[in-house]
PDB file as gemmi writes it, atoms N, CA and C in Angstrom:
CRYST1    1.000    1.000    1.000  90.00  90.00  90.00 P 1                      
ATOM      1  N   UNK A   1     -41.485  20.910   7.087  1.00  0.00           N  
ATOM      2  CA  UNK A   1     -40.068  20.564   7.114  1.00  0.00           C  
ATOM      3  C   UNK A   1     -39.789  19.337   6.248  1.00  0.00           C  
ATOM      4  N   UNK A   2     -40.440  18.152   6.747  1.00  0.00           N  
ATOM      5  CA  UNK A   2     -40.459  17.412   5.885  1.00  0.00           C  
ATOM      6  C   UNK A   2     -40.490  17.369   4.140  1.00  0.00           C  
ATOM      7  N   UNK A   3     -41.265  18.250   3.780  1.00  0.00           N  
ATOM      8  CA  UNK A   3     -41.017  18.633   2.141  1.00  0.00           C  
ATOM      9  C   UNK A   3     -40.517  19.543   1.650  1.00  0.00           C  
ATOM     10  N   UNK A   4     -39.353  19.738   2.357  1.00  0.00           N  
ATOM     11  CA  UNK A   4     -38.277  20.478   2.406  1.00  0.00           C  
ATOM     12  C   UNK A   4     -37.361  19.309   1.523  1.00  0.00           C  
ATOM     13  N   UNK A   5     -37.596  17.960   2.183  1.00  0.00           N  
ATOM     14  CA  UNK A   5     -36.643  16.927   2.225  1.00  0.00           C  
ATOM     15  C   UNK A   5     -36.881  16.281   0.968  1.00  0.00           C  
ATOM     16  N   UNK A   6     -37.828  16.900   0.237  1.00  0.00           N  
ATOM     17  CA  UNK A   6     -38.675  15.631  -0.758  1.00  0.00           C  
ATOM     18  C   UNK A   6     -37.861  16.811  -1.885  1.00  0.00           C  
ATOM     19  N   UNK A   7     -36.808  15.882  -2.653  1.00  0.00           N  
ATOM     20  CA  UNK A   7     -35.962  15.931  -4.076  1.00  0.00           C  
ATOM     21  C   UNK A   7     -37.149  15.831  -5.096  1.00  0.00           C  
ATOM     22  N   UNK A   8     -38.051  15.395  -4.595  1.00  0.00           N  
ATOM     23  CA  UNK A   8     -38.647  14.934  -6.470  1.00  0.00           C  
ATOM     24  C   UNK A   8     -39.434  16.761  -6.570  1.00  0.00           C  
ATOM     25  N   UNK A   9     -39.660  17.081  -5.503  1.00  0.00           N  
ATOM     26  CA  UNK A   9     -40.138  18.557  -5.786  1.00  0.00           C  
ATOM     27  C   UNK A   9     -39.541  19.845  -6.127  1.00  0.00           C  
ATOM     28  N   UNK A  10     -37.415  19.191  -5.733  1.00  0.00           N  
ATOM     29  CA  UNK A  10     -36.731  20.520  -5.876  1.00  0.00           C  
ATOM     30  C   UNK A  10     -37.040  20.750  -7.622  1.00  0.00           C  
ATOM     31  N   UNK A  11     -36.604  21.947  -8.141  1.00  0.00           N  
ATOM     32  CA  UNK A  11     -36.175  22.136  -9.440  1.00  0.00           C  
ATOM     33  C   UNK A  11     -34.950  21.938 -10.188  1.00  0.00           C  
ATOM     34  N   UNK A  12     -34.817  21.647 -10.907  1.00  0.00           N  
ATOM     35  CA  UNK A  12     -33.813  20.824 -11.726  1.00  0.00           C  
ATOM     36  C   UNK A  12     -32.392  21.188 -11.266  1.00  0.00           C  
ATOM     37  N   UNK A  13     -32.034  22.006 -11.122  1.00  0.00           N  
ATOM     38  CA  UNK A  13     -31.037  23.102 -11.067  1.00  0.00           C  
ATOM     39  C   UNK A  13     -30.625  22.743  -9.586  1.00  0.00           C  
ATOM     40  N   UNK A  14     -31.239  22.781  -8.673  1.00  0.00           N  
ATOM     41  CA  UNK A  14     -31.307  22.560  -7.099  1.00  0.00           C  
ATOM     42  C   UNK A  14     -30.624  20.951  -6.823  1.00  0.00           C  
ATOM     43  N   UNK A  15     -31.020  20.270  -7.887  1.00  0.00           N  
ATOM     44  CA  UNK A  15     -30.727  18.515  -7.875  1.00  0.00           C  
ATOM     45  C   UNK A  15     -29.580  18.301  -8.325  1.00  0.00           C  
ATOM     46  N   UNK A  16     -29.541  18.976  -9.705  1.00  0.00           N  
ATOM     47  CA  UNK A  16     -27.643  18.784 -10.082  1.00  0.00           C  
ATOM     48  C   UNK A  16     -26.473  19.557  -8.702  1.00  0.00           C  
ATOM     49  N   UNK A  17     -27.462  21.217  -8.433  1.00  0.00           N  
ATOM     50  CA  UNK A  17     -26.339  21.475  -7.142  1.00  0.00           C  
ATOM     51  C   UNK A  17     -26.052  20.007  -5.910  1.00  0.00           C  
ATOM     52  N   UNK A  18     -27.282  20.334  -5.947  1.00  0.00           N  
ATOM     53  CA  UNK A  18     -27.201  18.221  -4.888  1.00  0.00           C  
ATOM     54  C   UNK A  18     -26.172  17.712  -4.897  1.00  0.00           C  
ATOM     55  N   UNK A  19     -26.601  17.239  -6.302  1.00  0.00           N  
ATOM     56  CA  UNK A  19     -25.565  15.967  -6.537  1.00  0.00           C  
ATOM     57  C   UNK A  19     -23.966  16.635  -6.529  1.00  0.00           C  
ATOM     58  N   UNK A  20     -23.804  17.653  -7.109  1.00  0.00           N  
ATOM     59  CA  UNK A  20     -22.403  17.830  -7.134  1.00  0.00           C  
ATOM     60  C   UNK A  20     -21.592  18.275  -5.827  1.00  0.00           C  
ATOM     61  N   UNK A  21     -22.368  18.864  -4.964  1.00  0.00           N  
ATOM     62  CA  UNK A  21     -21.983  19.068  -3.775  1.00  0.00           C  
ATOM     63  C   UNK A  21     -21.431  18.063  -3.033  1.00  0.00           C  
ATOM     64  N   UNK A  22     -22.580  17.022  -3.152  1.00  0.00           N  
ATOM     65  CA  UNK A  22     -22.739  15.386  -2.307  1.00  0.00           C  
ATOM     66  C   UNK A  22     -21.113  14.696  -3.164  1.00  0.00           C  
ATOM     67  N   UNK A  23     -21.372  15.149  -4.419  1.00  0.00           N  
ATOM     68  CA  UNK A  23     -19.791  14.272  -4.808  1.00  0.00           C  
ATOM     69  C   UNK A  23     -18.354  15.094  -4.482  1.00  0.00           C  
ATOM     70  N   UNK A  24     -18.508  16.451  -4.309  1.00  0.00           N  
ATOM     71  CA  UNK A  24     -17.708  17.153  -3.872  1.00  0.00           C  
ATOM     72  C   UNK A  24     -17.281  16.640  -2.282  1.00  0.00           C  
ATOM     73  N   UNK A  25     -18.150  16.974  -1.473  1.00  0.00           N  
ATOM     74  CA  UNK A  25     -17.710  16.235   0.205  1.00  0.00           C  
ATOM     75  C   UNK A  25     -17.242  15.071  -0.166  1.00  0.00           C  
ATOM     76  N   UNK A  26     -17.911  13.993  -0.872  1.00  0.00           N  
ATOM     77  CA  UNK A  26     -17.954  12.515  -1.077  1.00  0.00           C  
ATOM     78  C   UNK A  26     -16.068  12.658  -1.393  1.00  0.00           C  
ATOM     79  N   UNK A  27     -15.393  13.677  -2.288  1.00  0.00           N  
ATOM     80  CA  UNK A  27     -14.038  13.417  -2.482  1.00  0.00           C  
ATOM     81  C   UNK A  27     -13.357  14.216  -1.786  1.00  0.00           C  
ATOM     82  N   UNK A  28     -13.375  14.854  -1.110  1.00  0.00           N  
ATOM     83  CA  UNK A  28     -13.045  15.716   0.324  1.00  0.00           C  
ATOM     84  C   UNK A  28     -13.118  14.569   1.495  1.00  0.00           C  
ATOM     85  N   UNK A  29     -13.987  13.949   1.986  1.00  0.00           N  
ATOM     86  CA  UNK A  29     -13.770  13.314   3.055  1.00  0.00           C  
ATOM     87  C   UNK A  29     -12.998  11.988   2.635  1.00  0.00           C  
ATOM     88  N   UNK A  30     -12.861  11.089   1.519  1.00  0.00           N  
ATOM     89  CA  UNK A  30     -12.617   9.764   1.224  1.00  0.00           C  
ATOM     90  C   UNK A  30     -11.301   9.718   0.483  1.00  0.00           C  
ATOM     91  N   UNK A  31     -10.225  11.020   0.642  1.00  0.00           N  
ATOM     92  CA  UNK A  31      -9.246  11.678   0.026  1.00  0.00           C  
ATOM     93  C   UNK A  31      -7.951  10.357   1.344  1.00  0.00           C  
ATOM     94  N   UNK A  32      -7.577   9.710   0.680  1.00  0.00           N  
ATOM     95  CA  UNK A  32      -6.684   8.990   1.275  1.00  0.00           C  
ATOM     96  C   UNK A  32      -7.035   8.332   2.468  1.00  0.00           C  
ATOM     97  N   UNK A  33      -8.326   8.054   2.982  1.00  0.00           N  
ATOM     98  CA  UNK A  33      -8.833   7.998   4.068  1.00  0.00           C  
ATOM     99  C   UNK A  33      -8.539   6.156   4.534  1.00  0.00           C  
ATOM    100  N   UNK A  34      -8.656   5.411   3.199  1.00  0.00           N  
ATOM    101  CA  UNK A  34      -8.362   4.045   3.886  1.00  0.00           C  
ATOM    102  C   UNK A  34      -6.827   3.974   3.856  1.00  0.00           C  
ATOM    103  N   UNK A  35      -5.554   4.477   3.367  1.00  0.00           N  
ATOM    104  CA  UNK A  35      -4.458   4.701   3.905  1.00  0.00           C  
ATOM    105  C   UNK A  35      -4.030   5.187   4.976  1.00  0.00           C  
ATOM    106  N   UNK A  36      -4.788   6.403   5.597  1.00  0.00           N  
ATOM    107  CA  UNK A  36      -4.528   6.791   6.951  1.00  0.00           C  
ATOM    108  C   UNK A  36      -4.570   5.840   8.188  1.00  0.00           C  
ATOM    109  N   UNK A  37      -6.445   5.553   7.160  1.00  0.00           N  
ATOM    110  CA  UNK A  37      -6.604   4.196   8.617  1.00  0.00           C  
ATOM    111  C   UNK A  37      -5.533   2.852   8.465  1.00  0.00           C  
ATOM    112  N   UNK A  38      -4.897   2.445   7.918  1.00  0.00           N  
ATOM    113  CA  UNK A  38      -4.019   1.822   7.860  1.00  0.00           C  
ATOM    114  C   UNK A  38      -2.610   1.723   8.388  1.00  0.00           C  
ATOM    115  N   UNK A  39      -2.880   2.828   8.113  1.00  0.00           N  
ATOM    116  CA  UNK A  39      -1.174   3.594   8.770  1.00  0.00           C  
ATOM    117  C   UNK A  39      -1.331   3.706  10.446  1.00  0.00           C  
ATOM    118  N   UNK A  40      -2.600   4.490  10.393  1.00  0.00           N  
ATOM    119  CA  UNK A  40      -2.569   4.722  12.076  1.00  0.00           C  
ATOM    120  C   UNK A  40      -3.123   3.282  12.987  1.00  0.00           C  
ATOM    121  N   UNK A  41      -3.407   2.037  12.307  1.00  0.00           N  
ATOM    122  CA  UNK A  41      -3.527   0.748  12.891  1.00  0.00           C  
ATOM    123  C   UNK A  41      -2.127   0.776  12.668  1.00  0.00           C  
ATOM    124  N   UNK A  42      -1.508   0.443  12.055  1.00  0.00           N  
ATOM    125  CA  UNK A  42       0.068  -0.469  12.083  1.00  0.00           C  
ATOM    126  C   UNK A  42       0.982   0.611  13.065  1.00  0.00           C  
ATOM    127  N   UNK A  43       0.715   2.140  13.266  1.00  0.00           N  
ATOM    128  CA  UNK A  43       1.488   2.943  14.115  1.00  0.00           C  
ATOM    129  C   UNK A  43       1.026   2.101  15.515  1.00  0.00           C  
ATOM    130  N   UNK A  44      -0.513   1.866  15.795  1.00  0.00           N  
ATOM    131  CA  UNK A  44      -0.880   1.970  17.688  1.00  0.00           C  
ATOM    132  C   UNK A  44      -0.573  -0.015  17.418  1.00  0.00           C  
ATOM    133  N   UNK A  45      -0.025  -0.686  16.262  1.00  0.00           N  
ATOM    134  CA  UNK A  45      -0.045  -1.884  16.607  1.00  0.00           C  
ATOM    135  C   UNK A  45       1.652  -1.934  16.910  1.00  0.00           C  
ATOM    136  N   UNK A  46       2.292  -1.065  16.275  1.00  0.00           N  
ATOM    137  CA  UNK A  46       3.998  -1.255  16.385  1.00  0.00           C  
ATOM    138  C   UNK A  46       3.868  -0.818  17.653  1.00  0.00           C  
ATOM    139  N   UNK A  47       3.536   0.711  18.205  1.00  0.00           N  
ATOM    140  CA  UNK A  47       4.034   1.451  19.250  1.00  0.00           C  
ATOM    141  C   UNK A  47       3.544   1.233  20.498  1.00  0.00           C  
ATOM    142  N   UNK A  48       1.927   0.601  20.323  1.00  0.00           N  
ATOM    143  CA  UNK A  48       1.244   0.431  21.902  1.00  0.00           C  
ATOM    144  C   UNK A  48       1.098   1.479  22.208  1.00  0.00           C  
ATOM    145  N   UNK A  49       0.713   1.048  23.519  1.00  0.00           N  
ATOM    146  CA  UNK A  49       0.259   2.405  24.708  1.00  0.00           C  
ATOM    147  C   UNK A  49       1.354   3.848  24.479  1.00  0.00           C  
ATOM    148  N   UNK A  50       1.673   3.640  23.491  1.00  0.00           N  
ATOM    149  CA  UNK A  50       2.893   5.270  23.498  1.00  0.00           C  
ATOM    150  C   UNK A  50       1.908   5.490  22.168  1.00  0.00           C  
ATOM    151  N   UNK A  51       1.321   4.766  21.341  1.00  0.00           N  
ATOM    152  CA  UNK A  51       1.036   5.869  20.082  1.00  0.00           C  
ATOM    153  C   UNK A  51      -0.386   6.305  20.710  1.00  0.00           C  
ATOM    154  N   UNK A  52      -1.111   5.375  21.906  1.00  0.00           N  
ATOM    155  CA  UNK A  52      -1.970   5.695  22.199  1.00  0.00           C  
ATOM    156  C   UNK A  52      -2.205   7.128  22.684  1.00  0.00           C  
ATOM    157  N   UNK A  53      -0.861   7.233  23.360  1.00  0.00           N  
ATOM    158  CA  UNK A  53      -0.945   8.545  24.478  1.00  0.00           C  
ATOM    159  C   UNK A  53      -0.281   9.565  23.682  1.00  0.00           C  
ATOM    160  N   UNK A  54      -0.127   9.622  22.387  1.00  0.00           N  
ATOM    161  CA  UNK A  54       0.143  10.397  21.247  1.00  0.00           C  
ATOM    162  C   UNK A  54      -0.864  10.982  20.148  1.00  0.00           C  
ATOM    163  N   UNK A  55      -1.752  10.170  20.547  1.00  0.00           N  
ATOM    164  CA  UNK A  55      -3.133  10.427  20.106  1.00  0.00           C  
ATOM    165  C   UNK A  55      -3.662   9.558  19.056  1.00  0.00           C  
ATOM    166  N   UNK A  56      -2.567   8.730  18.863  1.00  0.00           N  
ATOM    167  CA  UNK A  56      -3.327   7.622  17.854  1.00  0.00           C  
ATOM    168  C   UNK A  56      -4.976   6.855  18.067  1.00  0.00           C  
ATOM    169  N   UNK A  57      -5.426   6.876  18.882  1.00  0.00           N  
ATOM    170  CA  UNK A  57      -6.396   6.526  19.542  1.00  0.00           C  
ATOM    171  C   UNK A  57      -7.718   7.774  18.705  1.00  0.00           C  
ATOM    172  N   UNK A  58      -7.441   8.986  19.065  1.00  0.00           N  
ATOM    173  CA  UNK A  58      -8.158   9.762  19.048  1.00  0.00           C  
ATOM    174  C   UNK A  58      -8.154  10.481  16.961  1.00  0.00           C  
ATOM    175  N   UNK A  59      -7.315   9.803  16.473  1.00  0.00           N  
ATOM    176  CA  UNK A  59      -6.862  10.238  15.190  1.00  0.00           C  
ATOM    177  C   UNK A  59      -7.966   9.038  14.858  1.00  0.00           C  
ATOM    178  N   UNK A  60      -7.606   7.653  14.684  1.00  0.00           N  
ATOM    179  CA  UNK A  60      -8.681   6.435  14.776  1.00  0.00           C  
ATOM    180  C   UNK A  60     -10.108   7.071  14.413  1.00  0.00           C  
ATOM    181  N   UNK A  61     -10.529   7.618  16.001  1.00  0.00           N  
ATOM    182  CA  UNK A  61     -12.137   8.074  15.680  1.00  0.00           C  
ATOM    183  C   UNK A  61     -12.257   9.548  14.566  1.00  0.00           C  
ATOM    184  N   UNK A  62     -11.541   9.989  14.739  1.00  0.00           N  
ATOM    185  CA  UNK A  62     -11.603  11.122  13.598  1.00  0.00           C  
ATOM    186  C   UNK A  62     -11.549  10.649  12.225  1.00  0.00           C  
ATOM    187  N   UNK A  63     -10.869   9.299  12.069  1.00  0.00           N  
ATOM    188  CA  UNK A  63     -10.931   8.789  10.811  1.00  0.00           C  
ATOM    189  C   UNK A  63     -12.495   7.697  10.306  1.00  0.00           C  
ATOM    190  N   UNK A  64     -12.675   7.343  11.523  1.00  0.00           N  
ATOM    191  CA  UNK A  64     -13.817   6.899  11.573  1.00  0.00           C  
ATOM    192  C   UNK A  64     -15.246   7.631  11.879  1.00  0.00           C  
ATOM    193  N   UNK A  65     -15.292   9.238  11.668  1.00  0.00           N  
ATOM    194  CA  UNK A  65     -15.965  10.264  11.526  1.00  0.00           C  
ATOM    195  C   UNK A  65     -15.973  10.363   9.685  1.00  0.00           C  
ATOM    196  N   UNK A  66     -14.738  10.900   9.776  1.00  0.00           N  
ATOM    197  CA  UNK A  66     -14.751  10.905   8.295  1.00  0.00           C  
ATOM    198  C   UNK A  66     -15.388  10.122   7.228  1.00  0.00           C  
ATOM    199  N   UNK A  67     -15.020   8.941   7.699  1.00  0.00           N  
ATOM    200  CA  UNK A  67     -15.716   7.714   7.029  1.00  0.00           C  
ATOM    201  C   UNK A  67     -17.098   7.485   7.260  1.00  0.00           C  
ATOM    202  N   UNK A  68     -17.688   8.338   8.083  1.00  0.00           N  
ATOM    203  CA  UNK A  68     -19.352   8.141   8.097  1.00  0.00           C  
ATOM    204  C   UNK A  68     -19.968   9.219   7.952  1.00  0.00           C  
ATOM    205  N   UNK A  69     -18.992  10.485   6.872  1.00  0.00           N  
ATOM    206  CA  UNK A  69     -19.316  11.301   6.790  1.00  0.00           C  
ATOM    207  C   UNK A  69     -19.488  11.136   4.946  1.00  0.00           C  
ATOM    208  N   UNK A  70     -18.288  10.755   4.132  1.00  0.00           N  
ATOM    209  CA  UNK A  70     -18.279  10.337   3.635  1.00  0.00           C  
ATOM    210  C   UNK A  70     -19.329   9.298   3.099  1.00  0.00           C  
ATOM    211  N   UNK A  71     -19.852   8.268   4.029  1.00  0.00           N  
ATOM    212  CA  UNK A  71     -20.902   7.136   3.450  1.00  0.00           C  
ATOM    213  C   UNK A  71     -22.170   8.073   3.296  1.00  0.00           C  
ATOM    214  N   UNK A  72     -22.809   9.287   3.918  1.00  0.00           N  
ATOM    215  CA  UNK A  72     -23.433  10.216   4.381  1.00  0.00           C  
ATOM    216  C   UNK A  72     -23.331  10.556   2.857  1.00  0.00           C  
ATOM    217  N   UNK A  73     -22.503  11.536   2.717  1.00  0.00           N  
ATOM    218  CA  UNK A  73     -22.563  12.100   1.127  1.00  0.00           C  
ATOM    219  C   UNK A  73     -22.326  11.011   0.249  1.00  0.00           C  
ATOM    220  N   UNK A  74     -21.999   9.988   0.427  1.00  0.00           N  
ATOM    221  CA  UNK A  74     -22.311   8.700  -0.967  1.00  0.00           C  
ATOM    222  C   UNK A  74     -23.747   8.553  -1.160  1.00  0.00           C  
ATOM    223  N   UNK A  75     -24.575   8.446  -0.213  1.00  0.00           N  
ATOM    224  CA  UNK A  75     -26.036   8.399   0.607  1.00  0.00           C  
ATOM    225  C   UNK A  75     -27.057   9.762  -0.493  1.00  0.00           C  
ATOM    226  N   UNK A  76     -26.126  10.399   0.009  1.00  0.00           N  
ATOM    227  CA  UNK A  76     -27.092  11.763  -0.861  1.00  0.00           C  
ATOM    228  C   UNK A  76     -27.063  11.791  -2.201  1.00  0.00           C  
ATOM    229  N   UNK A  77     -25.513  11.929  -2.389  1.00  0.00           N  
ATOM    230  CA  UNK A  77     -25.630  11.740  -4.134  1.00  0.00           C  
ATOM    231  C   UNK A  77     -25.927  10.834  -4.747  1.00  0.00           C  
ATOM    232  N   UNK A  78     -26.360   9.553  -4.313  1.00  0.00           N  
ATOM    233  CA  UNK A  78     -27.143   8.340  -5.346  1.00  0.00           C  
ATOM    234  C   UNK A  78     -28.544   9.020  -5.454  1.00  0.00           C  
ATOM    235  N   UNK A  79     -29.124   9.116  -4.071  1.00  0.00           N  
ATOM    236  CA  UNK A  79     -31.025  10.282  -3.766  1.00  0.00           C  
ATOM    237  C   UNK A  79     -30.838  10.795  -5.026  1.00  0.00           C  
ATOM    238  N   UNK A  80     -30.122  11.944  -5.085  1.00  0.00           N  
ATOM    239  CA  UNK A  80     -29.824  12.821  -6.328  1.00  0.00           C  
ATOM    240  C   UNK A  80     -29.849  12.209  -7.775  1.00  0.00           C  
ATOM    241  N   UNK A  81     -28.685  11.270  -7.659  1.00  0.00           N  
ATOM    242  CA  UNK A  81     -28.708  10.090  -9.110  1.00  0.00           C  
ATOM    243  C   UNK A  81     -30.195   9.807  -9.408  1.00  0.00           C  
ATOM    244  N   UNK A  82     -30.370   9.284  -8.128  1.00  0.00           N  
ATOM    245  CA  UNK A  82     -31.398   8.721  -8.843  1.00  0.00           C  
ATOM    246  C   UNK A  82     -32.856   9.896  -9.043  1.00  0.00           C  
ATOM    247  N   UNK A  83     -33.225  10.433  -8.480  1.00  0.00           N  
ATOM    248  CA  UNK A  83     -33.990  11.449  -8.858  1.00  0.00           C  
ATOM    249  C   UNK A  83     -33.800  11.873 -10.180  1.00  0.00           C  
ATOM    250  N   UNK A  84     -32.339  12.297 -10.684  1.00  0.00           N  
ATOM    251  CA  UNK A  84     -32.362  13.161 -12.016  1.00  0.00           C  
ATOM    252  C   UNK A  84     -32.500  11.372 -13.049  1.00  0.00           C  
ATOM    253  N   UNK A  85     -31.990  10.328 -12.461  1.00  0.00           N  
ATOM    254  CA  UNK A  85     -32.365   9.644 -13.759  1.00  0.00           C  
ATOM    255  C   UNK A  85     -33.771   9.670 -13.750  1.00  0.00           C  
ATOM    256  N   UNK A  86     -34.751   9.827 -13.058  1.00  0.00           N  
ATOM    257  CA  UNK A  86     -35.812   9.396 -13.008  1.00  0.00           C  
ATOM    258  C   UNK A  86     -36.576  10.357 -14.195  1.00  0.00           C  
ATOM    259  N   UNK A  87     -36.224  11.884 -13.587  1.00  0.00           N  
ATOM    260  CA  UNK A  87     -36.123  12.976 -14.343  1.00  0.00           C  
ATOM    261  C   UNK A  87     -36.268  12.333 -16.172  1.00  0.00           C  
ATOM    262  N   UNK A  88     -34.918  12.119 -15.876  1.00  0.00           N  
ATOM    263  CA  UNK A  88     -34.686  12.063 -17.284  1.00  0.00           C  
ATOM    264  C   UNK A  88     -35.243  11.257 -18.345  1.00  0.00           C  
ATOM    265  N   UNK A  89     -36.135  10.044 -17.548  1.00  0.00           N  
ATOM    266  CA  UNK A  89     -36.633   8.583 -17.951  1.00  0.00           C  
ATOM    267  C   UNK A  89     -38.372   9.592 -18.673  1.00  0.00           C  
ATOM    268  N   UNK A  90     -38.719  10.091 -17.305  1.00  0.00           N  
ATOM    269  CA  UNK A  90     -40.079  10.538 -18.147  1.00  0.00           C  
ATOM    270  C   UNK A  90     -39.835  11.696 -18.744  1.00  0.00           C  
ATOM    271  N   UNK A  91     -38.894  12.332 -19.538  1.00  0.00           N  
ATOM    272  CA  UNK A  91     -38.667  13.247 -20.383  1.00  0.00           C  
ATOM    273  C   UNK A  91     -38.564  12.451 -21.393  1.00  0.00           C  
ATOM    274  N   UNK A  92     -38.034  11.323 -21.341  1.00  0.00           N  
ATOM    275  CA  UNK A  92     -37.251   9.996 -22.933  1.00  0.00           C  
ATOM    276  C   UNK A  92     -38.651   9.712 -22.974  1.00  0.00           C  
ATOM    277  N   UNK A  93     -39.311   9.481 -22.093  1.00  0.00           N  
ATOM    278  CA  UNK A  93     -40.716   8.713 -22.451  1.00  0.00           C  
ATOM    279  C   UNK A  93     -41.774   9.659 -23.032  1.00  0.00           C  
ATOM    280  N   UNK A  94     -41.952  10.791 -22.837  1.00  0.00           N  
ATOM    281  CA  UNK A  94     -42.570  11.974 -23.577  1.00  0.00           C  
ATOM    282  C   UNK A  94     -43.160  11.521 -25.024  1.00  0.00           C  
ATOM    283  N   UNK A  95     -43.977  11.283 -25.548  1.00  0.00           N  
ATOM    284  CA  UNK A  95     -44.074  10.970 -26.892  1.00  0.00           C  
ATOM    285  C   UNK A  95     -44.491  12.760 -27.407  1.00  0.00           C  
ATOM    286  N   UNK A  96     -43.576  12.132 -28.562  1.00  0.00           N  
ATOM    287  CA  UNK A  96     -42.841  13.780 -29.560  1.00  0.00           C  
ATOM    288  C   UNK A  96     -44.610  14.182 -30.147  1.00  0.00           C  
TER     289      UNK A  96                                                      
END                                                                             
């Protein structure tokens, strides 16, 4: 299972899907996400216990899901970055 997990063994092709996937979620989850949380602090700070019982409370942790879902795929696609630069370093270094 474990070398399942090990990138330096996928094939080239497998690493760019990686990475683009990881930046795909990465702009799917982080899509307006520090405006929401903003908005829904200044809603439960104007309204109180009424935005609470409206669900502002429970919108909060969903935004704070997102956001550690998000750091999650930032997480993967650098692995990826950096794997293919690595890739790419001992291909430059190759003497012709």
């Amino acid at each position: 299972m474990m070398q399942a997990l090990n990138v330096t063994r996928w094939p080239l092709v497998f690493v760019v899907l990686g990475a683009g996937g990881a930046a795909i979620v990465l702009a799917c989850s982080t899509f307006n996400l520090f405006m929401f949380a903003m908005a829904n602090l200044a809603f439960i700070e104007r309204e109180g216990w009424e935005a609470i019982r409206h669900g502002a409370l429970w919108q909060l942790g969903e935004l704070g899901l997102s956001g550690a879902i998000a750091l999650a795929s930032w997480l993967c696609f650098k692995l990826f970055e950096g794997e293919l630069i690595a890739r790419y370093r001992r291909w430059a270094e190759k003497p012709r």
